[in-house]
C-alpha positions in Angstrom: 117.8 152.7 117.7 114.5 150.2 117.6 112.5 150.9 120.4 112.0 148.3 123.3 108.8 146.9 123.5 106.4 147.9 125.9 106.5 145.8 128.8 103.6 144.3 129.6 100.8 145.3 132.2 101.8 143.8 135.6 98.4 141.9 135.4 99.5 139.7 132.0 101.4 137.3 133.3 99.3 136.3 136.2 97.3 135.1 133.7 96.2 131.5 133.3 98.2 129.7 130.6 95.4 128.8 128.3 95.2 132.5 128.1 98.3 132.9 127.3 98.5 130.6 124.7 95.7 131.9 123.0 97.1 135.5 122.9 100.2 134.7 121.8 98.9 132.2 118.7 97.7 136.1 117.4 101.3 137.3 117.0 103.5 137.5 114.3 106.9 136.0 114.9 108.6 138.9 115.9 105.7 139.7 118.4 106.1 136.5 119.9 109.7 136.6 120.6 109.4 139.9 122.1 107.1 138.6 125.0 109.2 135.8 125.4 112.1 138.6 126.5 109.9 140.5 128.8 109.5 138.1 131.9 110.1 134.4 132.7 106.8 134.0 133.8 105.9 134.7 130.4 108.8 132.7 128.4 107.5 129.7 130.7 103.7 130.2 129.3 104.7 130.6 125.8 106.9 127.7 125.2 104.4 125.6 123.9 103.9 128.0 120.8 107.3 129.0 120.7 108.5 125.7 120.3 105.4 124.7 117.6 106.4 127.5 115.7 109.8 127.6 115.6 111.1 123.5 115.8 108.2 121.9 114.3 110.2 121.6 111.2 114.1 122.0 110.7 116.5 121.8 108.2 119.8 120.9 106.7 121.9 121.4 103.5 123.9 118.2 104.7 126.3 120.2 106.3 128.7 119.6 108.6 127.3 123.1 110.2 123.7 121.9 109.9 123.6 118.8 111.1 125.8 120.1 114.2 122.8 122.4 114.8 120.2 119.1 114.5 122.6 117.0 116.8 122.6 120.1 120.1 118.5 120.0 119.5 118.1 116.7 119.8 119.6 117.2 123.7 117.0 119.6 124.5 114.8 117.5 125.6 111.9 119.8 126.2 112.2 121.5 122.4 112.6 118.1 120.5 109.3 116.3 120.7 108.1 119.1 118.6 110.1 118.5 115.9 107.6 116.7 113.7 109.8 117.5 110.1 113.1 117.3 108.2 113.9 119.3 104.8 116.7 119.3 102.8 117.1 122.1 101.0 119.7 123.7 98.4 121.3 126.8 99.8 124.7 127.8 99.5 125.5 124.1 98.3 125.3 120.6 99.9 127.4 118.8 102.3 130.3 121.3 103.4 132.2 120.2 105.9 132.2 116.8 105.7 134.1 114.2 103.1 131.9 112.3 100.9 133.0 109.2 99.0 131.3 108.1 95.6 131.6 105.0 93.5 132.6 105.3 90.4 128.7 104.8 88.9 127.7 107.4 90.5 125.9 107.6 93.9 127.3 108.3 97.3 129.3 105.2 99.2 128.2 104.5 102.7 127.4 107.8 103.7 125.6 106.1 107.0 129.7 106.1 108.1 130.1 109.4 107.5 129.9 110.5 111.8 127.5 113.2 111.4 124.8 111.3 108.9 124.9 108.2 111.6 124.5 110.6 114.2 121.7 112.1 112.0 120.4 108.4 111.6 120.5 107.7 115.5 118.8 111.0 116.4 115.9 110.2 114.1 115.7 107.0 115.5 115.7 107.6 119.3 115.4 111.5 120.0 113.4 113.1 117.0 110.4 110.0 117.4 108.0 112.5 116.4 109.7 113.5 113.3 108.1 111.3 110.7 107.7 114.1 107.8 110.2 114.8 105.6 110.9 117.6 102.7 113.8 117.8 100.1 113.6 120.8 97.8 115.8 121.9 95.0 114.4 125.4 93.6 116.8 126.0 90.3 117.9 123.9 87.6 120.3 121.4 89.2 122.1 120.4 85.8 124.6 117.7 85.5 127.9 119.3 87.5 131.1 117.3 88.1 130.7 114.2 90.3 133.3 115.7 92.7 130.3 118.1 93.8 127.7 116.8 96.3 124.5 117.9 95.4 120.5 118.0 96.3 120.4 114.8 94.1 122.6 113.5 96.5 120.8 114.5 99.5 117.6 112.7 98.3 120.1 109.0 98.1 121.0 110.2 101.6 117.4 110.4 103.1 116.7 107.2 101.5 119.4 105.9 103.2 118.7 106.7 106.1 115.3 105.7 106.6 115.8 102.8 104.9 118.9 101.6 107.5 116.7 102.9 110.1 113.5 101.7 108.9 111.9 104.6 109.9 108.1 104.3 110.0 108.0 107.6 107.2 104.4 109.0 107.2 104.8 112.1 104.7 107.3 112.3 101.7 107.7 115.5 99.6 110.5 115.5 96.4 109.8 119.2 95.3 112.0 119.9 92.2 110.0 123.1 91.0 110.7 126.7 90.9 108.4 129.8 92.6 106.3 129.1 89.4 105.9 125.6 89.8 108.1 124.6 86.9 109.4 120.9 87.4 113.0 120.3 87.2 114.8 117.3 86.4 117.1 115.4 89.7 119.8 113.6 88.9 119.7 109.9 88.2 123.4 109.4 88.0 123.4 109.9 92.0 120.5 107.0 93.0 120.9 104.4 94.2 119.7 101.4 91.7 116.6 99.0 92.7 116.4 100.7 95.6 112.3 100.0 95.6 113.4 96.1 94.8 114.6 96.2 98.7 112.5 94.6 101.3 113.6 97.5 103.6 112.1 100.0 101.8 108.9 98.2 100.8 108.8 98.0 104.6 109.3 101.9 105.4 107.4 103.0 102.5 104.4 100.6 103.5 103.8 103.8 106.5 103.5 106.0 103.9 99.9 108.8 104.0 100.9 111.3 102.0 103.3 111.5 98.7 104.4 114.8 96.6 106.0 114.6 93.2 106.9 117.5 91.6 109.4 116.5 89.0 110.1 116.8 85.2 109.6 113.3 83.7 112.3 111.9 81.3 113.3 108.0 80.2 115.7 107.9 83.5 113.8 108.9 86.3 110.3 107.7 85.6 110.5 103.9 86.7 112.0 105.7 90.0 109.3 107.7 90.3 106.5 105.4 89.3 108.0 103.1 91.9 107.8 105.4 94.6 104.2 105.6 94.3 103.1 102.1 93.6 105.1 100.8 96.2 103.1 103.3 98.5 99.8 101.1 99.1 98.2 102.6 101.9 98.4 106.6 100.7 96.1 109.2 101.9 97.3 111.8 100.1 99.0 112.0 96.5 100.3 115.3 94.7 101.5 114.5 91.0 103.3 117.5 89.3 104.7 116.0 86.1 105.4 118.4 83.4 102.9 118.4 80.2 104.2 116.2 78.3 103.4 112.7 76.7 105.7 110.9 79.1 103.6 112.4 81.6 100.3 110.7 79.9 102.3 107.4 80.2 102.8 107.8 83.5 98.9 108.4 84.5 98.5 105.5 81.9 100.4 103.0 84.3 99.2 104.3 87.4 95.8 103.9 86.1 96.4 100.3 84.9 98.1 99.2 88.3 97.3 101.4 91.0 95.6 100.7 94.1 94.8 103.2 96.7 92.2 101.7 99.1 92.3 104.6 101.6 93.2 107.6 99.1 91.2 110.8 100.1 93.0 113.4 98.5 94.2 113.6 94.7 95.8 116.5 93.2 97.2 116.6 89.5 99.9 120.0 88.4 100.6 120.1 85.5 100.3 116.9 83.9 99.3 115.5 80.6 96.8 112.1 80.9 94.6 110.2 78.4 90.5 110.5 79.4 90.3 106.5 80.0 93.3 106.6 82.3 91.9 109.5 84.2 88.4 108.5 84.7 89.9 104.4 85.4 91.8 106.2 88.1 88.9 108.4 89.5 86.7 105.0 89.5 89.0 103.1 91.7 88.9 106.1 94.6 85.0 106.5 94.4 84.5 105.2 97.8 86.8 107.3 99.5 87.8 110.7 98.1 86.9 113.9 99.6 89.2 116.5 98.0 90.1 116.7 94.2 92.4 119.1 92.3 93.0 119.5 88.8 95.5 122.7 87.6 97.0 122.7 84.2 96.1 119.3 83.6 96.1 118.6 79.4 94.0 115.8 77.9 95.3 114.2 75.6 92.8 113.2 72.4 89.3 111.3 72.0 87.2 112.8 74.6 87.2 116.1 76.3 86.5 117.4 80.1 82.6 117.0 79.9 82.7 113.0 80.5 85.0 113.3 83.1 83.1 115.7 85.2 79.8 113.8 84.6 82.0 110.7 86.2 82.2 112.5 89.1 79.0 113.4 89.4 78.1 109.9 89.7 78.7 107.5 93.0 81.2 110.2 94.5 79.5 110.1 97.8 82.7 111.2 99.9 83.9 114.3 97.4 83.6 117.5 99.4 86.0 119.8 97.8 86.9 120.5 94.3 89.5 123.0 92.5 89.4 122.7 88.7 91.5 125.2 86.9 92.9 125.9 83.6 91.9 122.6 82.7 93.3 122.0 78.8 91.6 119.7 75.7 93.6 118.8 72.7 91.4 117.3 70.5 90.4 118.6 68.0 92.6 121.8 68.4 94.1 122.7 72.4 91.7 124.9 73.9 91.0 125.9 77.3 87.8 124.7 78.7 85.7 127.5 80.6 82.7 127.8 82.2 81.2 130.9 80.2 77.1 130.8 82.7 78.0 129.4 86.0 78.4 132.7 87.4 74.4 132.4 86.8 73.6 130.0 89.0 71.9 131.6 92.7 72.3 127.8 94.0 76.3 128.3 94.6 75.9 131.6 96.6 78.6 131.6 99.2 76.6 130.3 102.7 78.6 128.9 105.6 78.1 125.6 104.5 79.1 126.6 100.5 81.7 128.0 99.9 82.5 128.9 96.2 85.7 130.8 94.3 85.9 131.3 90.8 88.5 132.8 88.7 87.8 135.1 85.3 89.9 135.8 82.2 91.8 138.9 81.8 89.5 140.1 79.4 87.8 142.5 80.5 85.2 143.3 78.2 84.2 139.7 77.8 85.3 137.9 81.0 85.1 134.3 81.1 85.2 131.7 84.0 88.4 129.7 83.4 88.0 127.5 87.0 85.8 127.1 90.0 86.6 125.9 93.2 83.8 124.8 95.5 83.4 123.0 99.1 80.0 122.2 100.3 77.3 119.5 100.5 75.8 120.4 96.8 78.9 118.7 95.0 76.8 116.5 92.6 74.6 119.4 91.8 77.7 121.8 90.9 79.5 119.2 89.1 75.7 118.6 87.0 76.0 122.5 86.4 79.2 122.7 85.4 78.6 120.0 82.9 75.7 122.1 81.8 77.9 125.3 81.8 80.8 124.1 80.0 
């Protein structure tokens, strides 16, 4: 049998609360839970971090299970102003429980009148004010299955849906179709709604929008959807491109480049992702004023110029930029070859201080190893980004 825990000294929960709080923010879950079961003096002091940690985010597989569990928290009215995000996630299928109709194109009819998504849509809109965030993840290859089948495809019309008949003011969007190893997978297409970003409503919803993750493999039927999604996005914050290496993906980064406007972007970070030199330092240019954090992983250029002229770019009128991460950084012209930074290990001016902090990462090769990335945050950014020009 496990062991009961300890009960605490008879002191503990005299305590103030602010003690408390700050005791229990140390424990692991488990830990946690087993001080909420000791006394209610105790249960009453902790809330506040029980409820951060455990309902800040929930989730649903659409069904009809789920969303009863969503529907009893939104009548706890103590427990459900913490709930700040939604995910959708693909677990032991999609929408059980419930009947779904389809047209015969493809997507999902009215599922607003299916009883538990319009209860879904009025909690959002009247209990859940707070949540705001929302998360739909498929982790394996979806494939194409037989339209009788509900799937995370479908999910993702269903979240637009809602938010769009709600006009929900939606401040963070993630569509994560990538495995453990950041592969993209493909959603779908068959089970979107068409134009959708040709609505009024949703140019109106997506308007709120501060931060934006796409991880997704490009093809011919998804990438208008896609590209739409983030140009109709004005006012981003935040923007996480995962693409797949590929020339479609260059394309993409071609039109973003071209039509793209992010007045208040701070944050850009590119996985995986092919883009042409011009495209990348046209996009770069236009967030001079405002970015602070930039990463680059697996990013391929494609021909005519290589990784030098885009880091002496940003050593240039990049004021803001406080953080980098540049790793495994790929040039294809003339052959594809790795870029590395074989002497900035050298350099006593990025010494880790409180103010600098530096991390960089080495080949495998032991005998010869090689800095293949660097990651630096600190106040010397235009100094590192001169040295790894000179390093490279």
């Amino acid at each position: 049998m496990k062991p009961h825990p300890h009960p605490p000294d008879s002191s503990f929960p005299c305590l103030a609360v602010e003690l408390v709080e700050l005791i229990a923010g140390h424990l692991e879950c488990e830990g946690l839970l087993g001080l909420r079961l000791t006394c209610r003096d105790l249960q009453k002091k902790t809330f506040h971090q029980f409820a951060r940690r455990f309902f800040s985010s929930i989730k649903t597989d659409l069904s009809e299970e789920s969303l009863g569990r969503i529907d009893a928290l939104s009548r706890h009215e103590e427990l459900r102003p913490y709930v700040h995000g939604l995910a959708f996630m693909l677990q032991n299928g999609v929408g059980r429980g419930l009947v779904w109709d389809r047209h015969p194109w493809g997507p999902l009819s009215a599922p607003l009148e299916i009883e538990a998504i319009g209860r879904l849509r009025d909690n959002l809109v009247t209990k859940f004010t707070n949540c705001r965030s929302f998360f739909i993840f498929c982790r394996y290859p979806e494939g194409h299955p037989d339209m009788n089948c509900v799937t995370i495809s479908d999910a993702v019309a269903v979240f637009f849906a809602l938010v769009v008949d709600a006009q929900l003011p939606v401040t963070s969007f993630h569509l994560i179709y990538a495995n453990k190893y950041s592969r993209t997978l493909v959603m779908d297409m068959r089970r979107m709604p068409k134009l959708l970003y040709r609505q009024p409503e949703f140019k109106m919803v997506w308007s709120n929008l501060r931060k934006l993750s796409l991880e997704q493999y490009l093809t011919l039927d998804n990438f208008g959807f896609l590209l739409e999604l983030v140009l109709s996005a004005p006012n981003l914050q935040t923007l996480l491109l995962n693409l797949g290496s590929h020339d479609l993906a260059s394309e993409f980064m071609h039109e973003l480049a071209e039509t793209a406007s992010f007045p208040n972007l701070q944050e850009l970070a590119l996985f995986r992702t092919s883009v042409q030199v011009p495209d990348l330092k046209k996009l770069l240019h236009g967030l001079r004023g405002n970015l602070t954090t930039l990463t680059l992983y697996h990013v391929s250029l494609t021909p005519d110029e290589d990784w030098m002229s885009v880091l002496k770019e940003l050593s240039q009128s990049f004021e803001s930029l406080q953080s980098i991460s540049l790793y495994y950084l790929w040039a294809t012209a003339p052959t594809k070859e790795l870029l590395s930074f074989p002497d900035i290990h050298k350099a006593p001016e990025l010494c880790d201080t409180p103010k600098q902090k530096l991390h960089m990462l080495y080949s495998e090769n032991l005998q010869s190893p090689t800095v293949l990335g660097i990651e630096y945050s600190g106040s010397k950014m235009e100094h590192v980004l001169r040295l790894l020009q000179a390093a490279g």
